[in-house]
C-alpha positions, 0 to 999 in steps of 0.5 A: 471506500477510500479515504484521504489522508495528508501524506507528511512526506508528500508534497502539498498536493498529494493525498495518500489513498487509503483502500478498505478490502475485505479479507476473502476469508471472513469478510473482515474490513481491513485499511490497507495504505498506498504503501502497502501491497498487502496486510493481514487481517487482523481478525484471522491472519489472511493475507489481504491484497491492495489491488495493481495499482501506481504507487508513489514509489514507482513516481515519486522520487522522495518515496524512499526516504520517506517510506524508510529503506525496508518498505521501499525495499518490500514494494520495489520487490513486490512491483517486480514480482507483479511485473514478471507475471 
């Protein structure tokens, strides 16, 4: 399932994605954003993983300034990580 919402930082034809996962250890539906790699579910603390896929910091060059420093920081690393695999 996903859901659209108007990014504030984005430019008026973007929509952010929005991706319901279930956690893989109670089946919990948890939101995990574009700018997210991966969330906790909030029922029982499992990590849950956003799957690869294009996110606005690897094209949008305003990602920075409008995710903030420490998560542009968390998704560049993240990307890296996946693309050392």
């Amino acid at each position: 399932m996903v859901i659209e919402y108007k990014c504030p930082g984005a430019a008026l034809n973007r929509n952010v994605r929005v991706e319901i996962k279930k956690c893989p250890s109670c089946s919990y539906e948890v939101e995990i954003f574009e700018d997210e790699s991966a969330i906790k579910c909030p029922k029982c603390g499992t990590e849950v993983r956003r799957q690869s896929a294009p996110s606005c910091v690897s094209w949008c060059k305003h990602a920075r300034k409008c995710l903030g420093e420490k998560k542009w920081n968390e998704l560049i690393k993240d990307m890296k990580k996946r693309q050392q695999k």
